[in-house]
C-alpha positions in Angstrom: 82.9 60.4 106.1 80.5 62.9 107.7 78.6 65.7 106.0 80.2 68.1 107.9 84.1 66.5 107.3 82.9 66.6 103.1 82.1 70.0 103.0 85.2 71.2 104.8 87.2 69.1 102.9 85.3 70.7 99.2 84.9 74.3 100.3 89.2 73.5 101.3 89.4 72.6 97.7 88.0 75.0 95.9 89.4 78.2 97.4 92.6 76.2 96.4 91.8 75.4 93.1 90.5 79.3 92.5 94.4 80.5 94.0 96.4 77.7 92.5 94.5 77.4 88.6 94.0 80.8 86.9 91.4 79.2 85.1 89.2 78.4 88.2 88.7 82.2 88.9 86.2 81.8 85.7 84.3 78.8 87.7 83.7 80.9 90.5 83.3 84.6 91.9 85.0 86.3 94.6 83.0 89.6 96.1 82.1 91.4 99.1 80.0 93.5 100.8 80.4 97.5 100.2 81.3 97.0 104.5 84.2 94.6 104.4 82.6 92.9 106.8 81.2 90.3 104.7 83.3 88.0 102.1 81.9 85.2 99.3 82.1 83.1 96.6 79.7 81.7 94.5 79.8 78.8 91.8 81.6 75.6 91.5 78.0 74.1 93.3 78.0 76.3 96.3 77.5 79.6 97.6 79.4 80.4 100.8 80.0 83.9 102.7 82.3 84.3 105.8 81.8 87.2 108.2 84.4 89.1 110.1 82.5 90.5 112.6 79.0 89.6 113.9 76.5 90.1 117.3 75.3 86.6 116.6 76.0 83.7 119.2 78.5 81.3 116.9 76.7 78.1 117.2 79.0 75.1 119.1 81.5 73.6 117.3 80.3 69.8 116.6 83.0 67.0 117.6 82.8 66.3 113.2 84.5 69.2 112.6 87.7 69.6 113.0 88.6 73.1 111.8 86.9 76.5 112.5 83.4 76.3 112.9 80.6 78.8 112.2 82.4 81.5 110.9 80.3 81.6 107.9 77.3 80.2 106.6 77.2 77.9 102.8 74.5 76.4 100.5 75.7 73.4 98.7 73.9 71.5 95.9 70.6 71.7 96.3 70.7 71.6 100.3 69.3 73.6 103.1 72.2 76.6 104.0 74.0 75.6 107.2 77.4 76.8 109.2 80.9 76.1 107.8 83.2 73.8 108.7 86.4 75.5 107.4 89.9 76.3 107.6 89.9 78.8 105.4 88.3 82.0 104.3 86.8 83.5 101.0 87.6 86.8 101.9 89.8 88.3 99.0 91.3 91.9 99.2 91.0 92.0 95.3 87.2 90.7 95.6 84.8 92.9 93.6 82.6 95.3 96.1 79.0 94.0 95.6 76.8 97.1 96.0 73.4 97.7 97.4 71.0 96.1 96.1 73.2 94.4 93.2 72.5 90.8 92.6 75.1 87.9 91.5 74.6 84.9 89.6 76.8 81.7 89.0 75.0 78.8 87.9 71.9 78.0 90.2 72.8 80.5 92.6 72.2 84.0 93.6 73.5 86.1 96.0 72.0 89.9 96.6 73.9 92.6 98.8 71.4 94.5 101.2 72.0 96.9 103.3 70.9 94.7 106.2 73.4 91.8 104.8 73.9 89.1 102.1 71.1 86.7 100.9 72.1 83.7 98.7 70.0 81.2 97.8 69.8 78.3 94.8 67.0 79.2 92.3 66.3 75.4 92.1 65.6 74.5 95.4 65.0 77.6 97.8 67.6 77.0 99.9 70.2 78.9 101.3 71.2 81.5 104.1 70.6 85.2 105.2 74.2 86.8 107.2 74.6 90.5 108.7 76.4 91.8 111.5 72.9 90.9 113.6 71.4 87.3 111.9 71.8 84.4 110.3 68.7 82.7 108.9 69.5 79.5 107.2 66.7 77.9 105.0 
């Protein structure tokens, strides 16, 4: 099974788990971005934010994944950020409104709402992603 195919198939599962077990919401957090534009989740081992609308080329689609592709950007484990694979979404109309220069922690990970976009990295490793309307940086 690819990379890409196992990280569809976990990011599926735990935005199930979170609706479906009322005791997965404490595993993980739901927010977004004071714009709307820009929904995540961290814990559970990743940190993943979707994007509604962006200015950015989405990247093509590889033949490994077969649902929605680049729609949002992830960090899993201790790897570098990349694109999702997905058929789903994290954006949740209940999701707490991360302000302006507030930070979020689960775990390893941090994610910090800027008013140029959302950063989230793991502390471990160094890795993760950078999305606003305008960018995605992935490292």
């Amino acid at each position: 099974m690819t990379r890409r195919l196992v990280l569809s198939l976990a990011l599926a599962t735990l935005a199930l788990t979170a609706v479906l077990v009322p005791s997965a919401s404490a595993k993980v957090k739901f927010f977004q971005s004071p714009s709307g534009n820009i929904g995540c989740v961290v814990g559970g081992g990743l940190a993943r934010c979707d994007i509604q609308q962006h200015t950015w080329p989405t990247p093509p689609k590889p033949a490994d994944c077969p649902v929605d592709y680049g729609n949002g950007v992830a960090v899993i484990g201790g790897h570098p950020g990349e694109y999702t694979c997905a058929g789903d979404t994290v954006f949740s109309p209940n999701a707490r409104v991360l302000d302006y220069g507030e930070k979020i922690t689960k775990n390893r990970f941090t994610c910090t709402s800027k008013t140029s976009g959302m950063r989230c990295a793991n502390r471990n490793s160094g890795h993760g992603f950078f999305i606003s309307r305008d960018v995605v940086r992935l490292f």
